[in-house]
MARZA-449939 format. One record per residue (C-alpha): residue number from 1; residue in one letter; x, y, z. Coordinates in nm, 2 decimals. Example, Ala and Ser with C-alpha at 12.3 -4.5 7.8 and 13.67 -1.06 7.14 Angstrom:
  nr rest   east  north     up
   1    A   1.23  -0.45   0.78
   2    S   1.37  -0.11   0.71
END
This chain:
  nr rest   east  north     up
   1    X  10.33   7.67   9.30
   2    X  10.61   7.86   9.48
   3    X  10.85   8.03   9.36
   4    X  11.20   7.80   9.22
   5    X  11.50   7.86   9.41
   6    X  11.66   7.55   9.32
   7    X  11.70   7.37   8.98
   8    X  11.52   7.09   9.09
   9    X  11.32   7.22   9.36
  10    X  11.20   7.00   9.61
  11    X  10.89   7.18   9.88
  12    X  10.83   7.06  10.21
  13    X  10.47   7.23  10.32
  14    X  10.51   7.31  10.68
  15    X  10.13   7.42  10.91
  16    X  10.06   7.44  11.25
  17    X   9.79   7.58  11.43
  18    X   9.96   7.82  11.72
  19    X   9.62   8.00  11.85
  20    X   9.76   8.26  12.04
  21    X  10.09   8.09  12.15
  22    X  10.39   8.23  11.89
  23    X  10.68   8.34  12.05
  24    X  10.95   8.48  11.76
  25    X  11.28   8.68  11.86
  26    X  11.51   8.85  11.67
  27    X  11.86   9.12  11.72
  28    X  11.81   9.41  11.61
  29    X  12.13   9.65  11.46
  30    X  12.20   9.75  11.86
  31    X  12.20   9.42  12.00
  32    X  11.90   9.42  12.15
  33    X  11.69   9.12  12.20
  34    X  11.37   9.19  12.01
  35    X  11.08   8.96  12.13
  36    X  10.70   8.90  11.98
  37    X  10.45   8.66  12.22
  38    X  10.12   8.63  12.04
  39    X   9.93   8.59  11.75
  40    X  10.15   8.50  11.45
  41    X  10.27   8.84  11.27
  42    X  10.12   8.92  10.91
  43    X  10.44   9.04  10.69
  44    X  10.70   8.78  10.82
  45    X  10.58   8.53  10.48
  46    X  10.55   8.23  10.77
  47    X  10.19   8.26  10.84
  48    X   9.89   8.52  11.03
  49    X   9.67   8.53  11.33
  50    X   9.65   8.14  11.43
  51    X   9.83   7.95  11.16
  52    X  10.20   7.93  11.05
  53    X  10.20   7.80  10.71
  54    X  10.50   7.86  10.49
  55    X  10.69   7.63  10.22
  56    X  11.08   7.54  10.23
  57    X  11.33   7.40   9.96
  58    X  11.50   7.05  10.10
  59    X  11.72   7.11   9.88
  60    X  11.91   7.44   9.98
  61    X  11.70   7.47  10.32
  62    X  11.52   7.85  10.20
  63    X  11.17   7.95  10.23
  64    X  11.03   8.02   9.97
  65    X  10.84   8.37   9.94
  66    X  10.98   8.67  10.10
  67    X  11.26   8.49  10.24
  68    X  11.59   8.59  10.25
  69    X  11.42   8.90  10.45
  70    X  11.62   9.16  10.60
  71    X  11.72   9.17  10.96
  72    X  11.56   9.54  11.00
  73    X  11.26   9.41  10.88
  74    X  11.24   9.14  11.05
  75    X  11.30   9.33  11.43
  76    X  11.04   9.61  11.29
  77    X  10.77   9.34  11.23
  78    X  10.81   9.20  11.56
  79    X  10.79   9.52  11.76
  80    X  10.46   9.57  11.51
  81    X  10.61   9.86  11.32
  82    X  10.54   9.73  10.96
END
């Protein structure tokens, strides 16, 4: 079981198989547009390699995990720095 956010915490289970095929952007602190094109990045809490796979509250929309994540973090997983 995932972590509560919510009193009452209803999970949605989202998977998908992506092969090769995830695009992800992000801004990083400069403005700069901050793209990833391949496999699904380990670190982001939505998934690795082929799969995304991550859980989300219906109730207050969050995933549940790592999420809230910084924007840094974020920007430095796509360009593969972390």
């Amino acid at each position: 079981m995932t972590q509560s956010c919510c009193r009452t915490p209803l999970f949605v289970e989202v998977s998908a198989k992506c092969s090769d095929m995830c695009v992800l952007s992000a801004y990083d602190k400069d403005g700069e547009l901050v793209e990833h094109n391949g496999y699904v990045p380990d670190g982001l809490g939505i998934g690795k390699g082929d799969y995304v796979y991550f859980d989300y509250c219906s109730n207050c929309g969050k995933i549940a995990g790592k999420w809230p994540m910084k924007a840094d973090d974020v920007v430095d997983i796509l360009r593969g720095e972390k």
